[in-house]
C-alpha positions in Angstrom: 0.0 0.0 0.0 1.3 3.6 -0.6 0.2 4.7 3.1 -0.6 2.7 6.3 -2.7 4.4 8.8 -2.6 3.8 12.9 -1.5 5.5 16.3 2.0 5.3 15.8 3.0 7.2 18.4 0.3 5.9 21.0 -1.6 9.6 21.5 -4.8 7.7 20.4 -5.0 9.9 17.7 -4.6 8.5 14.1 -1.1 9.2 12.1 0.1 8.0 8.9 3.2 6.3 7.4 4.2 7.2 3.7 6.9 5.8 1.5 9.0 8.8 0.4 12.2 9.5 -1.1 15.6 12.0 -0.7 15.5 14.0 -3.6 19.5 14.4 -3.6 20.6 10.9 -2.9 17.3 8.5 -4.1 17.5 7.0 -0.4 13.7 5.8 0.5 12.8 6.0 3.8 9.2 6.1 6.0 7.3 9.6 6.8 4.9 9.6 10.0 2.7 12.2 9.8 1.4 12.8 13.3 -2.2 13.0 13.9 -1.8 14.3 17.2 1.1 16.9 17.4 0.7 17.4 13.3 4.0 17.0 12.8 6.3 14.8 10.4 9.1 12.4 11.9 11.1 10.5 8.8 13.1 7.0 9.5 15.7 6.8 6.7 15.8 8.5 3.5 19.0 9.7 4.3 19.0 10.6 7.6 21.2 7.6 9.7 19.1 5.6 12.6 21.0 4.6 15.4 21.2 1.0 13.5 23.1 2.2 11.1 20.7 2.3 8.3 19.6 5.7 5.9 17.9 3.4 3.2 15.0 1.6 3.3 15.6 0.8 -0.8 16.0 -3.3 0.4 12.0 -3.5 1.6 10.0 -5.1 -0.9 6.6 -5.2 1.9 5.6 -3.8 4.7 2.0 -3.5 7.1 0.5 -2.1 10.3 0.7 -4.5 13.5 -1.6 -3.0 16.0 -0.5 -2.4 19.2 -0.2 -5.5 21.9 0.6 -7.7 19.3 3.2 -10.4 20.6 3.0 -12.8 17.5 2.2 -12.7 13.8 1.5 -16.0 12.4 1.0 -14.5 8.9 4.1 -12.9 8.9 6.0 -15.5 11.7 6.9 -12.8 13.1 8.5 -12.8 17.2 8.1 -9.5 19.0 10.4 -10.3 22.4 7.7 -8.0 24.3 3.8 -6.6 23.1 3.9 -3.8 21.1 3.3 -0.3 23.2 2.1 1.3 20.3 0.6 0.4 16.1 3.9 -0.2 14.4 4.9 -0.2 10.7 6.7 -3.9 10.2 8.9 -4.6 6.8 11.2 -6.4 5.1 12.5 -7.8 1.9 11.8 -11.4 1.2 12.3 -14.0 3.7 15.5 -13.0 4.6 15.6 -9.8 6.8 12.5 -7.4 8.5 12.6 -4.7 11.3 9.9 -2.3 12.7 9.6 0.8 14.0 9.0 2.0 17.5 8.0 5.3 18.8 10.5 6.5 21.6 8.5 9.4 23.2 10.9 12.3 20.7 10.7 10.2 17.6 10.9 6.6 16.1 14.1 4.4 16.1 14.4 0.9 13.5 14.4 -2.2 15.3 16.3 -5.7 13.4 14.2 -8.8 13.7 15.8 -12.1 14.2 14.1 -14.9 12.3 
């Protein structure tokens, strides 16, 4: 999908997550628009997460896991604790996916062991 909607930031008030792209470098990334605050926080696209990462380019899917969520059987995905908050999951293929999670200030990129 080209937007995923859900409370990404756990206000209770809806946000969205767009695809979007660094003009200068072509690095992809995630935009949260912020329901609550109306404000825009970007993963990637050029700007480095703590992980090390400033392209999201490798995803090939991604979806909303709602909040709670320990366990996706779809996706056979582990989560080591519930979810605090919706959170946008991805990942290319079979062979690598993270999510993000809000920190209070913003939204950090967290690796998934398979």
């Amino acid at each position: 999908p080209p937007y995923l909607v859900g409370d990404f930031d756990g206000d209770g008030v809806a946000d969205a997550a767009v695809l979007v792209q660094q003009r200068t470098s072509g690095k992809l990334g995630i935009a949260f628009v912020l329901g609550g605050p109306k404000r825009v926080s970007v993963v990637a696209a050029g700007t480095p997460d703590p992980t090390g990462g400033d392209d999201l380019s490798w995803i090939d899917r991604w979806d909303r896991i709602g909040q709670g969520v320990t366990y996706d059987m779809t996706n056979r995905v582990r989560f080591s604790e519930p979810t605090k908050t919706d959170v946008v999951w991805f990942a290319r293929g079979d062979s690598a996916s993270a999510f993000t999670e809000w920190t209070g200030s913003g939204f950090r990129v967290i690796p998934l062991g398979r």
